[in-house]
DOTOR-154554 format. One record per residue (C-alpha): y, x, z. Coordinates in steps of 0.05 Angstrom, whole numbers, padded with zeros to 5 digits. Each point is the difference from the previous one (the first is absolute). Layout:
REM DOTOR-154554
<tido <Y,X,Z>>
...
***
This chain:
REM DOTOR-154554
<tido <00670,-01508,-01583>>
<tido <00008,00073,00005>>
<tido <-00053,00043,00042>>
<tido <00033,00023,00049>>
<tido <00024,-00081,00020>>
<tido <-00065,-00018,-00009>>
<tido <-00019,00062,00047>>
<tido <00051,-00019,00057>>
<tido <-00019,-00074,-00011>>
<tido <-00077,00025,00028>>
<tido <00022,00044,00049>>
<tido <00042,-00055,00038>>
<tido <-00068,-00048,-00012>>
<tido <-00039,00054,00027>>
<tido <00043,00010,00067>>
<tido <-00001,-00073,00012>>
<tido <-00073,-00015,-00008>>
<tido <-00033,00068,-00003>>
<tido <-00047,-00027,-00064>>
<tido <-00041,00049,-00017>>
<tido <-00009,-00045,-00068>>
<tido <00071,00022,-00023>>
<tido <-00009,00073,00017>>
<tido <-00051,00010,-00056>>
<tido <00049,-00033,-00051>>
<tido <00054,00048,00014>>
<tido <00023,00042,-00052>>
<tido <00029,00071,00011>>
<tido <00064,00008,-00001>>
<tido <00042,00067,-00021>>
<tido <00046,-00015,00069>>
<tido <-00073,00014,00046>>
<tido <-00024,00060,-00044>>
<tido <-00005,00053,00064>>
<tido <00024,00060,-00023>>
<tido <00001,00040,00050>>
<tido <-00023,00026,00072>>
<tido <00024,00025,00060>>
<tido <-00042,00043,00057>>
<tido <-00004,00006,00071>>
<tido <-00049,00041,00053>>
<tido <-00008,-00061,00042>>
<tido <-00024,00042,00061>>
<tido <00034,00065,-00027>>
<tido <00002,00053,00054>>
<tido <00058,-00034,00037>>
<tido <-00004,00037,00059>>
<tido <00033,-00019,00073>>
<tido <00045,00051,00016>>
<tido <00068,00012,00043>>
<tido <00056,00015,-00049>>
<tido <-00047,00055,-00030>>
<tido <00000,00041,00064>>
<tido <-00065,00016,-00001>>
<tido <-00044,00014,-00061>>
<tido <-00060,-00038,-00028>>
<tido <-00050,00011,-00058>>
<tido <-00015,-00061,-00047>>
<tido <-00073,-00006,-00027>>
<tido <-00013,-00013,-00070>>
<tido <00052,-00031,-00057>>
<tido <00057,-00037,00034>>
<tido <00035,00002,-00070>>
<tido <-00018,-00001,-00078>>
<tido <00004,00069,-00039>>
<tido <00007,-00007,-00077>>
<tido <-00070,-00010,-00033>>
<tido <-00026,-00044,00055>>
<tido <-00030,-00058,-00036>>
<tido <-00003,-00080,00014>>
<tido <-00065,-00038,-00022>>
<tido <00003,-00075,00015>>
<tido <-00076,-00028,-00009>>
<tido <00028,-00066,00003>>
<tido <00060,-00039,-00008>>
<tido <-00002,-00076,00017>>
<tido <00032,-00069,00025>>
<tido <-00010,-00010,00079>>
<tido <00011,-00070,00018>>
<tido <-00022,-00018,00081>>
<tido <-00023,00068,00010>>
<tido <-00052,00001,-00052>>
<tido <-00011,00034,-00073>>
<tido <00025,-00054,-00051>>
<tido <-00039,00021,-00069>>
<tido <00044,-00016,-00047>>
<tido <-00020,00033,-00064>>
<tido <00065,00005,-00034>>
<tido <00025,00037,00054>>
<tido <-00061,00040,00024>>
<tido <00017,00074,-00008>>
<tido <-00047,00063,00014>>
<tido <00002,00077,-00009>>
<tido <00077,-00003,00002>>
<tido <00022,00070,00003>>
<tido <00072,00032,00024>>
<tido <00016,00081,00000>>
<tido <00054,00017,00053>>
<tido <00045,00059,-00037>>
<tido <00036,00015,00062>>
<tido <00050,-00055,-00004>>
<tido <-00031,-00063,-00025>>
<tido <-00061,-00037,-00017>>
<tido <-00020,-00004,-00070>>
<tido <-00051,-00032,-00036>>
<tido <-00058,00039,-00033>>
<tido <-00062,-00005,-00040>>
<tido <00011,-00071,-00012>>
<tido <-00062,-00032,-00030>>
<tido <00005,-00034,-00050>>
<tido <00063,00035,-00023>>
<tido <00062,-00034,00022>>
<tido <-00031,-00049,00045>>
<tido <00058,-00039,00041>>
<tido <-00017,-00029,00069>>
<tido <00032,-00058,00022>>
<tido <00004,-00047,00070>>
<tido <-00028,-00068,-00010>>
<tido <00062,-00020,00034>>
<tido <00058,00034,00029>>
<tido <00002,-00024,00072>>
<tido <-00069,-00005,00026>>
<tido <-00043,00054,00030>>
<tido <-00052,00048,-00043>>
<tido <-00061,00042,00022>>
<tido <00017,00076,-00022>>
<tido <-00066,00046,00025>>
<tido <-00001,00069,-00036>>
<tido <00001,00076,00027>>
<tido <00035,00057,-00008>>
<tido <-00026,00073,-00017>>
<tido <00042,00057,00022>>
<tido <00027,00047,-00062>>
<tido <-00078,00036,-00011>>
<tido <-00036,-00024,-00065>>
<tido <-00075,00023,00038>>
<tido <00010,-00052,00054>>
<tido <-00079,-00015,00014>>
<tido <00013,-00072,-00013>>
<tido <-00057,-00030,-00037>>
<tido <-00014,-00090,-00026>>
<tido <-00058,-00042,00012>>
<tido <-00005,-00074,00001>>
<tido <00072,00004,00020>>
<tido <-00015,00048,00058>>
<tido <00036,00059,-00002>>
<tido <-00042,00067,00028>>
<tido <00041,00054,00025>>
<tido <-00015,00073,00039>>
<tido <00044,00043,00044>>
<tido <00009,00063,-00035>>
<tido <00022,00039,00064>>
<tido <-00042,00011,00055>>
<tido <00042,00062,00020>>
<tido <00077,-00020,00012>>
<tido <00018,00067,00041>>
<tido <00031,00032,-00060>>
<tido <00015,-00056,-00046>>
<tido <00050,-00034,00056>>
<tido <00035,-00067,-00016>>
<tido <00004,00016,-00073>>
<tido <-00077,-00002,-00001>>
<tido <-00006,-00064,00045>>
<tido <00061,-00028,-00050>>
<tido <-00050,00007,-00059>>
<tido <-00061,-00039,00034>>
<tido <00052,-00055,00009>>
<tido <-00023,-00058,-00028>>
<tido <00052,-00064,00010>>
<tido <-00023,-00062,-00012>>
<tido <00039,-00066,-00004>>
<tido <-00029,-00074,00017>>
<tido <00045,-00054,00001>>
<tido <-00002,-00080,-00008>>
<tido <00078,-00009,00007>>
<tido <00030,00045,-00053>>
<tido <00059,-00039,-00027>>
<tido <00050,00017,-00055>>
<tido <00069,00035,00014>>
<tido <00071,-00022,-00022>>
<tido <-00004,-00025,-00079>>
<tido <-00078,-00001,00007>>
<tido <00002,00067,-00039>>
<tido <-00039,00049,00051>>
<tido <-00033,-00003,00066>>
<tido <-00013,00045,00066>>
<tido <-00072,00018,00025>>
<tido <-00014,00033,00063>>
<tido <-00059,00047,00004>>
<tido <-00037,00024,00060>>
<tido <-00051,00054,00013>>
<tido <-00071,00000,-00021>>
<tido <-00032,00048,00034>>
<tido <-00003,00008,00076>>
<tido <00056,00058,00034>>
<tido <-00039,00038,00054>>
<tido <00041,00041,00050>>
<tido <-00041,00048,00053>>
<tido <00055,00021,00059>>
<tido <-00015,00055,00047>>
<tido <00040,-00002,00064>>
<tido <-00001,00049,00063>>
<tido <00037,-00038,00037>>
<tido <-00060,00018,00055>>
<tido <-00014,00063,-00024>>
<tido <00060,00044,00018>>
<tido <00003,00000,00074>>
<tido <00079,00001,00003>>
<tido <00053,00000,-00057>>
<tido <00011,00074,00004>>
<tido <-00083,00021,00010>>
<tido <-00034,00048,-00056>>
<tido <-00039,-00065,-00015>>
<tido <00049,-00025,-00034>>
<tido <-00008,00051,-00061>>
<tido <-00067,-00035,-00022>>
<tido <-00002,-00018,-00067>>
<tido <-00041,-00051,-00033>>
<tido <-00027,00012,-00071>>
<tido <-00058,-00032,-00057>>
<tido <-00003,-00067,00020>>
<tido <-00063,-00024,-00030>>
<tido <-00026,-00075,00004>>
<tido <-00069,-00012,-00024>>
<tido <-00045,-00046,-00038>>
<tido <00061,-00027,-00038>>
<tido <-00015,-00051,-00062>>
<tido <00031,00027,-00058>>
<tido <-00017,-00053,-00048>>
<tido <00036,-00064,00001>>
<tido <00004,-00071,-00050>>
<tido <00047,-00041,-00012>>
<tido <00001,-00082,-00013>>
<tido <00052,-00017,-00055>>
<tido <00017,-00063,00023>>
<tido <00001,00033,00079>>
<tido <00050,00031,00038>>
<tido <-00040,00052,00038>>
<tido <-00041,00059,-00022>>
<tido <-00080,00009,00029>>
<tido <-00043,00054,00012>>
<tido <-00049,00010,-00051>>
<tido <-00076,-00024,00011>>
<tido <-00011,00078,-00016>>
<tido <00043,00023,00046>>
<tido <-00007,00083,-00021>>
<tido <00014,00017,00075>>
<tido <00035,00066,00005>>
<tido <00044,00044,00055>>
<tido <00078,-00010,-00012>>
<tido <00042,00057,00016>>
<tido <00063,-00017,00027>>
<tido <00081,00021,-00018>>
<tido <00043,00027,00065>>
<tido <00074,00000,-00025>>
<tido <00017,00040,00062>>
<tido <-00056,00052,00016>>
<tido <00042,00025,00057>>
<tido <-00003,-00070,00031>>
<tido <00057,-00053,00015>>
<tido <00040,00000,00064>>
<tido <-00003,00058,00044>>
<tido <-00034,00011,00069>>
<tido <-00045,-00063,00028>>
<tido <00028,-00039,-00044>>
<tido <-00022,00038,-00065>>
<tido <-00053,-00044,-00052>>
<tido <-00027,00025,-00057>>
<tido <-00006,-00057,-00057>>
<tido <-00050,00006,-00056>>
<tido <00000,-00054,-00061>>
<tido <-00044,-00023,-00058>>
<tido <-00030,-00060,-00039>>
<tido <-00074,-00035,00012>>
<tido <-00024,-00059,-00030>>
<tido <00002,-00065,00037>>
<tido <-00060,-00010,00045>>
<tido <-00019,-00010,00070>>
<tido <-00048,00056,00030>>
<tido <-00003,00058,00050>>
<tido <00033,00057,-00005>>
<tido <-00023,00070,00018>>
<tido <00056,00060,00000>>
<tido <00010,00070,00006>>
<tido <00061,00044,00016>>
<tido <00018,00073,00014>>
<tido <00035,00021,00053>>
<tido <00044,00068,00012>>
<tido <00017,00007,00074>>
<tido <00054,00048,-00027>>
<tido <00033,00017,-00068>>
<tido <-00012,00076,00008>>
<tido <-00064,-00008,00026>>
<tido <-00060,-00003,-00059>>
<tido <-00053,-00038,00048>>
<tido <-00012,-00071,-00018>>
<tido <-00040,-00059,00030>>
<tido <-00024,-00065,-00044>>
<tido <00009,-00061,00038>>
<tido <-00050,-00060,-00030>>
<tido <00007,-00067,00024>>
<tido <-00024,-00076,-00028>>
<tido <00048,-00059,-00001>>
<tido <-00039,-00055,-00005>>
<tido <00008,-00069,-00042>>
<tido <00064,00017,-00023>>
<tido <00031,-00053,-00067>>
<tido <00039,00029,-00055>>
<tido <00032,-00050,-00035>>
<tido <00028,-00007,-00069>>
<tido <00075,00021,-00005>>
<tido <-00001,00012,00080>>
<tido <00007,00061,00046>>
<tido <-00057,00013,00046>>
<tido <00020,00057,00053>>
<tido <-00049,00045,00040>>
<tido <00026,00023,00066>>
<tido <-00019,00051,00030>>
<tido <00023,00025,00073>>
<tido <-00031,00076,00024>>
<tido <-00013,00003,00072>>
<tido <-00006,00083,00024>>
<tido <-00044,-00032,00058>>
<tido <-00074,00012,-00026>>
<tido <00029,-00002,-00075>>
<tido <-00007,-00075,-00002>>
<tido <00040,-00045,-00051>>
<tido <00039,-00071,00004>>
<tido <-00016,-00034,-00057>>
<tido <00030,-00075,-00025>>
<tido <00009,-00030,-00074>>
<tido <00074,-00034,-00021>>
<tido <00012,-00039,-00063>>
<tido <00056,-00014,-00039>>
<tido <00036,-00011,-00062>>
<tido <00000,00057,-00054>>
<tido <00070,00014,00025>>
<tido <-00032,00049,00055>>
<tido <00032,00061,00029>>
<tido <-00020,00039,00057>>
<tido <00052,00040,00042>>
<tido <00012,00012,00079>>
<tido <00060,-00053,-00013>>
<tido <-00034,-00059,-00037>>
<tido <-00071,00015,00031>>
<tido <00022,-00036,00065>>
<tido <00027,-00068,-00028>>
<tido <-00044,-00053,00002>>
<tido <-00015,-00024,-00067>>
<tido <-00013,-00072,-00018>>
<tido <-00012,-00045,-00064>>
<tido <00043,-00048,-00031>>
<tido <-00026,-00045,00045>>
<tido <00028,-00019,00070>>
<tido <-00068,00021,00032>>
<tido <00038,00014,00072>>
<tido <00035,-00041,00044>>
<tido <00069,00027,00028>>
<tido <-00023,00033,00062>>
<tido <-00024,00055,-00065>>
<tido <00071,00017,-00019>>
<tido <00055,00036,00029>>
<tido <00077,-00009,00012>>
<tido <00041,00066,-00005>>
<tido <00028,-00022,00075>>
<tido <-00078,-00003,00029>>
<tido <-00013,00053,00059>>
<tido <-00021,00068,-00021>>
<tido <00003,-00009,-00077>>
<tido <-00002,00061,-00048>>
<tido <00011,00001,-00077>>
<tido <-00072,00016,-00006>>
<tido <-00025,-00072,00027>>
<tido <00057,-00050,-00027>>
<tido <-00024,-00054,-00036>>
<tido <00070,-00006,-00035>>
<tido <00058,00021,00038>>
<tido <00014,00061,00046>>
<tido <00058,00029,00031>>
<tido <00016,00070,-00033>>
<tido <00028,00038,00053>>
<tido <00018,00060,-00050>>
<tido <00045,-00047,-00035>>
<tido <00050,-00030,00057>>
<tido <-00049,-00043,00032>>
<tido <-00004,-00051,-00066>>
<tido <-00054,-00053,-00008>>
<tido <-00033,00013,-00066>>
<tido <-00065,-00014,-00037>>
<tido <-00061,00032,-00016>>
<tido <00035,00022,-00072>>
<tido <00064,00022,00034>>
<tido <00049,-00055,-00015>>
<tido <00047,-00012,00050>>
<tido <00018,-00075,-00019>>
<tido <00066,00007,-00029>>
<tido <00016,-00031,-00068>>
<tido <-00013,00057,-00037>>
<tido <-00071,00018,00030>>
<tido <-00022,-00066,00036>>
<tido <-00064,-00002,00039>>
<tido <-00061,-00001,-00048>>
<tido <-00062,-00047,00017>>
<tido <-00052,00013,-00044>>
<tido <-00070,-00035,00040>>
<tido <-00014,-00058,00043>>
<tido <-00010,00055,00057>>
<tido <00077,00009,-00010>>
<tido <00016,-00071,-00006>>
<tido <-00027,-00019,00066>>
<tido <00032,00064,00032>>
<tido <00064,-00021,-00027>>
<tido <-00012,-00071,00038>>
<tido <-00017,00036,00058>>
<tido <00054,00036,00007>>
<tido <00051,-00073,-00019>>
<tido <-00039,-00032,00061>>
<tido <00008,00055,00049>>
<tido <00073,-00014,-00019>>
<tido <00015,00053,-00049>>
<tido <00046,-00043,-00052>>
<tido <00013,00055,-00048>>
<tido <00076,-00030,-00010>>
<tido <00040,00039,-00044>>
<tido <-00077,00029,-00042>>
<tido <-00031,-00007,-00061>>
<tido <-00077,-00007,-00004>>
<tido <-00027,-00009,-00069>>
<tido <-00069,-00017,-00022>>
<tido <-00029,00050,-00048>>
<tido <-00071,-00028,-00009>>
<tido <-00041,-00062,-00006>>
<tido <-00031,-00022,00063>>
<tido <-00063,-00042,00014>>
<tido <-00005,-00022,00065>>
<tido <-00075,-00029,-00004>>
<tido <-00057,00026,-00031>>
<tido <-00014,-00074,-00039>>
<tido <00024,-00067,00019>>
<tido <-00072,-00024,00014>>
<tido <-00011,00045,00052>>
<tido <00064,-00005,00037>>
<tido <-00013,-00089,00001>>
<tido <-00069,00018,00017>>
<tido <00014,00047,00060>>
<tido <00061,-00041,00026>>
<tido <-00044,-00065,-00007>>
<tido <-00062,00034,00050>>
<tido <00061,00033,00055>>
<tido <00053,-00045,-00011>>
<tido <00040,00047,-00030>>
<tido <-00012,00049,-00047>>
<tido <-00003,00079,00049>>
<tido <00043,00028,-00048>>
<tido <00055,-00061,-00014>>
<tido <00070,00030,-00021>>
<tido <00045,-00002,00071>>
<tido <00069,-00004,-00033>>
<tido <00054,00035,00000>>
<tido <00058,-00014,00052>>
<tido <-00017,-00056,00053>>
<tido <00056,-00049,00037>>
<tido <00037,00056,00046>>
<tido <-00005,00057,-00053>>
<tido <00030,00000,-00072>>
<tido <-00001,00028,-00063>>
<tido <00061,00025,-00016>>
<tido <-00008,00059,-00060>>
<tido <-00006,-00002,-00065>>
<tido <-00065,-00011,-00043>>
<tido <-00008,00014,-00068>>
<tido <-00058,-00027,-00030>>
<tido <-00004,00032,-00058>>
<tido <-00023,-00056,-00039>>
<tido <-00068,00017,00030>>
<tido <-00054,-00040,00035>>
<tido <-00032,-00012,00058>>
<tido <-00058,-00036,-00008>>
<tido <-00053,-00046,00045>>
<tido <00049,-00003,00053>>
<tido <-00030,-00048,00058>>
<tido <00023,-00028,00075>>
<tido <00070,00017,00005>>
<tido <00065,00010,-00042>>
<tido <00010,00068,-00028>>
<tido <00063,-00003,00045>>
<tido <00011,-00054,00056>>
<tido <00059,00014,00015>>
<tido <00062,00021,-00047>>
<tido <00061,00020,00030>>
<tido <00067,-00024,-00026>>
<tido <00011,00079,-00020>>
<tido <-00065,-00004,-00041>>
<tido <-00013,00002,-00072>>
<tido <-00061,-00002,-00043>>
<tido <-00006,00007,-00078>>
<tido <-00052,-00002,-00055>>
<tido <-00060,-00014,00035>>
<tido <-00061,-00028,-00016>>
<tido <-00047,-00040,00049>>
<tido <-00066,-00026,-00016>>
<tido <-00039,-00041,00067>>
<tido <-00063,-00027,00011>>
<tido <-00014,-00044,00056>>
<tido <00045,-00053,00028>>
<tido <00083,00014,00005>>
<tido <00027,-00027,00065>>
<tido <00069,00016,-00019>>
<tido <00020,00045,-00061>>
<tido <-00045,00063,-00032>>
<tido <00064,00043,00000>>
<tido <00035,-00027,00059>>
<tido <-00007,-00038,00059>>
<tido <00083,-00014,00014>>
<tido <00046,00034,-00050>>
<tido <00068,00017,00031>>
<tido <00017,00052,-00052>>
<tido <-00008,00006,-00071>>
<tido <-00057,-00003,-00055>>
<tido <00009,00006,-00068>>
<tido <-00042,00016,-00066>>
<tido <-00065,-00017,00045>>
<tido <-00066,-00049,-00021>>
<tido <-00069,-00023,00027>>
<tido <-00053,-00006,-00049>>
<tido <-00053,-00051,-00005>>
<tido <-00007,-00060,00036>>
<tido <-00002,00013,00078>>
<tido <-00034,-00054,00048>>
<tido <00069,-00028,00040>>
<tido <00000,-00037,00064>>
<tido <00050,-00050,00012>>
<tido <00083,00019,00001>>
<tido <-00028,00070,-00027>>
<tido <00026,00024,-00058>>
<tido <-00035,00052,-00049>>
<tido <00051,00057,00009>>
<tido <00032,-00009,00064>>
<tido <-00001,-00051,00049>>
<tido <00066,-00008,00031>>
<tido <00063,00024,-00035>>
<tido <00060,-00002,00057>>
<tido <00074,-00019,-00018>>
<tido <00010,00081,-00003>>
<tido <-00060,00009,-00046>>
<tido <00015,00007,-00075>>
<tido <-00060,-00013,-00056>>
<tido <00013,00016,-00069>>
<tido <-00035,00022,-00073>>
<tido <-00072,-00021,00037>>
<tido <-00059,-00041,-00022>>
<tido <-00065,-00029,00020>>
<tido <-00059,-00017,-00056>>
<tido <-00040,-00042,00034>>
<tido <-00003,-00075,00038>>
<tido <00047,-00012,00048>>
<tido <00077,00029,00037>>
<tido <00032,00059,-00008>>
<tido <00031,-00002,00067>>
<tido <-00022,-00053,00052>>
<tido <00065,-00015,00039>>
<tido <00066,00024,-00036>>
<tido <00071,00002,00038>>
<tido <00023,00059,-00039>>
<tido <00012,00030,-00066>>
<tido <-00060,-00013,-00060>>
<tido <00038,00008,-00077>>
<tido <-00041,00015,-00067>>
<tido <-00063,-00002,00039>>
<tido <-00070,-00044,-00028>>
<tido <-00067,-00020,00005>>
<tido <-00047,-00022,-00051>>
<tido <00011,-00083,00019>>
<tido <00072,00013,-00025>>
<tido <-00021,00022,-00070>>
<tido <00006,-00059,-00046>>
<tido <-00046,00024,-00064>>
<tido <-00026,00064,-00019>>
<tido <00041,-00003,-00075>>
<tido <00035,00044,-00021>>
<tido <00061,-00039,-00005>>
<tido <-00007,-00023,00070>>
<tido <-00017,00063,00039>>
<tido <00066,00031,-00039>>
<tido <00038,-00059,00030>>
<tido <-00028,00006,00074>>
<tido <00019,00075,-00002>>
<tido <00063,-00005,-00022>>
<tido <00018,-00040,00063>>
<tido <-00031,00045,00045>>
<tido <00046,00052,-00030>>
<tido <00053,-00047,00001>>
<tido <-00013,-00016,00078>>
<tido <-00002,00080,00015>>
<tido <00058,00025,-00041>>
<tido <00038,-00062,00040>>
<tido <-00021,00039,00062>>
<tido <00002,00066,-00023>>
<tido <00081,-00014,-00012>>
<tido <00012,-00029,00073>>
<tido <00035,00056,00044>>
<tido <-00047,-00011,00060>>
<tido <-00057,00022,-00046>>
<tido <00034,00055,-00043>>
<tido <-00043,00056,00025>>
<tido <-00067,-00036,-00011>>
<tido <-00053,00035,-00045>>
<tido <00008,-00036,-00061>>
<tido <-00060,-00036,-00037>>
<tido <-00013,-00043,-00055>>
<tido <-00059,-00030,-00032>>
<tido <-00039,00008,-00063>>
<tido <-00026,-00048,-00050>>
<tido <-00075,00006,-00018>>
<tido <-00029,-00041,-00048>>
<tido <-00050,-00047,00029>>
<tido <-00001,00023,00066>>
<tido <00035,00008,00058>>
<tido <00078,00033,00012>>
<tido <00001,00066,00035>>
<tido <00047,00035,00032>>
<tido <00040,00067,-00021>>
<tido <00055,00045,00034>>
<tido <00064,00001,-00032>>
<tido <00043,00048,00045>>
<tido <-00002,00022,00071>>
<tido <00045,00007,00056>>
<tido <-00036,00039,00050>>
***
């Protein structure tokens, strides 16, 4: 038997009985050799802006310069979210040098050293770090904890480029999988070190928008008793403070020293890197009542328990009040991605998380609304009155509406249930949303109230629609729990590519409650908990409603009560054997069943999709062509 049969033979073993026996029999095999990498800034300074109206300033690397180096301290199997040791395929000190295209491999010990997946389809552990193009990074090994120092303690003059080469990216993750051919692989790496932002407002300094006061200017921010030291874990995701902290003052970097806005609304911003840690925080700034004047006054203040965290943004605000020279003070925190401006400073920022309920978001037809407070949608009344979003899409084909947060997503439903139906617009979903922090707790809180105080309220209800268009993306939204991510779907409504993952019970469909319109190219992952006549993607599908190129891989219906359209769609009861003969068999049909469709005139203008074989697992979907 030639290796690589005797390979595939294992692998299909392996994803029927996950025996961890087997895996240490496996042989490599030249097809799994990874020979390559690809990069991304997971958190990478993508900042929230308005079509690029107003300007921001990113903190830090958001991407790789040539000479920045990868060092992987451990390459290994995960199986059920835990390190499998499997020595054959155990891999440390893996090192890639970016040339300012691609990733290569570099000072491979021992010389010519291949690395190889124990298997192609199941999930590895890649943890490792990434030094920004400097060969003096303080970056010292011990017991495989790493010991690092901030170099900068001054950033006034050194700017971004200084703050870009203390950047230290690390990357943890348990569910690295190979790419197409098993031949390379993507890793996302986040920030080690903690952003700190200091912003200065006068918003109640100036006594009117035209008064003298508004000429202050705000200079040497300086934030004391700062750690400088920091370690690092190598099987961790986070970076520490150092038991030897070396406490010193950090200097901050203003981009703007003459401020940003103009009259009341003016802030000066000042930016830098700490170390992780939780502590008070004394300051000290100087402040210029006027530019041509040459009297100062230091203001000194103490913020008080404030947490820098690892790959975060921890902001310092700081309001002047004239009155008896008193200052506002309260702390924000966010994700690296942090910009302060007069613009974005007034949005209300949220995690991933749907930590709000819906009386927290705004419609763009809500009394009194102003760019400066949507959630998601405003009305631009320099541009004929047109709805748009927060990025300055307009909804049309060619720039649909843009939700990028679970904030968004329940703003969006908001405005569907208040009767907005968005017929005729495009919404697409350009980021992975979680809607609950973990399963557990979202069980655990709806089990004490009876519902869980931040269940998902759906989009659409009986009297009010969907009727747009929304492209998935082929993304995900994850944890979703208590409704339908749309109740309703007019008969004008389509949705495509999208991913569902739920946790809790499903009373009628994860996707969609009734279906009158059309979904295609869409799937819900996992098993899901359904109650009886639900089905694990939508619940009711109407005589209008059409259902095509979708698939469900756990127990149970795809669709609860179907009088409509369903061709080339599955779930994992319908798969008759995971060989390879057979899975080649049962997508050919589906293919069959969709071109069939694809060729009827009533569904000529349908997005076309087909499925794609995998080898001991499950179908998946691609698009083929679009007729948007």
């Amino acid at each position: 038997m030639k290796l690589y049969k005797l390979f595939y033979l294992v692998s299909t073993i392996m994803f029927l009985s996950a025996c961890q026996t087997d895996d240490e029999m496996i042989e490599p095999d030249p097809e799994l050799e990874i020979q390559g990498i690809t990069a991304e800034i997971g958190n990478g300074a993508k900042i929230l802006t308005r079509a690029d109206v107003f300007k921001s300033t990113s903190v830090g690397r958001s991407t790789f310069s040539s000479g920045d180096k990868i060092v992987f301290t451990k390459i290994q199997r995960t199986e059920n979210g835990e390190i499998i040791p499997i020595d054959k395929f155990t891999y440390s000190d893996v090192r890639y040098l970016y040339n300012g295209t691609n990733w290569k491999r570099t000072e491979t010990t021992p010389q010519n050293e291949k690395i190889y997946w124990s298997d192609g389809s199941n999930d590895h552990t890649f943890i490792g770090y990434c030094l920004p193009n400097a060969t003096d990074y303080p970056w010292t090994l011990s017991n495989e904890i790493y010991y690092g120092q901030l170099r900068t303690i001054d950033f006034r003059t050194v700017g971004n480029t200084g703050i870009a080469a203390e950047d230290l990216l690390l990357t943890y993750s348990d569910t690295t999988k190979a790419e197409t051919g098993g031949l390379t692989t993507k890793v996302y790496l986040t920030h080690g070190l903690s952003n700190v932002c200091v912003v200065v407002n006068i918003k109640e300094y100036a006594a009117s928008s035209n008064a003298v006061d508004t000429k202050v200017v705000v200079s040497d921010m300086i934030i004391g008793e700062q750690p400088t030291k920091f370690t690092w874990d190598a099987n961790s995701a986070n970076l520490v403070a150092d038991t030897d902290p070396a406490n010193q003052n950090l200097t901050l970097w203003c981009p703007n020293s003459d401020g940003d806005g103009s009259g009341q609304t003016k802030t000066f911003s000042f930016y830098g890197l700490t170390v992780p840690h939780t502590a008070k925080v004394p300051f000290q700034f100087k402040v210029k009542y006027d530019p041509n004047d040459t009297e100062t006054k230091t203001y000194k203040g103490e913020f008080s328990s404030v947490a820098f965290q690892s790959g975060k943004c921890t902001t310092l605000n700081i309001t002047l009040n004239h009155r008896d020279e008193q200052m506002h003070m309260n702390v924000d925190y966010s994700d690296w991605k942090y910009v302060a401006t007069p613009d974005l400073g007034e949005l209300v920022k949220k995690s991933t998380y749907m930590e709000m309920t819906i009386d927290n978001v705004s419609t763009h037809f809500d009394n009194g609304l102003t760019i400066d407070n949507a959630t998601w949608l405003y009305i631009d009344h320099n541009d004929e009155d047109k709805v748009k979003d927060v990025y300055g899409n307009d909804g049309n084909l060619e720039h649909p509406y843009v939700i990028k947060s679970a904030a968004q997503l329940l703003s969006f439903a908001k405005e569907v249930n208040n009767g907005y139906s968005f017929s005729g617009d495009y919404i697409r979903l350009d980021a992975d949303i979680t809607m609950q922090a973990s399963t557990a707790k979202t069980i655990e809180e709806g089990n004490k109230y009876g519902k869980s105080a931040v269940e998902w309220i759906g989009i659409g209800d009986t009297d009010h629609a969907f009727q747009g268009t929304f492209l998935g993306g082929d993304r995900y939204i994850n944890r979703l729990y208590g409704n339908p991510l749309f109740v309703n779907l007019g008969d004008n409504a389509c949705v495509e590519q999208l991913c569902i993952t739920a946790i809790g019970e499903v009373s009628t469909g994860a996707l969609a409650g009734t279906n009158n319109g059309i979904i295609g190219g869409c799937k819900v992952i996992d098993d899901v908990s359904l109650a009886t006549g639900a089905g694990a993607l939508v619940g009711s599908n109407s005589s209008k409603g059409v259902i095509y190129a979708c698939y469900y891989t756990g127990t149970g219906n795809l669709i609860g009560t179907d009088s409509g359209t369903t061709k080339g769609c599955y779930t994992a009861s319908d798969i008759p054997s995971f060989t390879d003969s057979a899975l080649k068999t049962f997508v050919s049909n589906l293919n069959t069943a969709l071109s069939a469709l694809y060729n009827d005139d009533k569904y000529k203008s349908l997005t076309q999709f087909q499925f794609v074989h995998n080898s001991a697992s499950y179908p998946t979907v691609t698009k083929v062509s679009t007729n948007n």
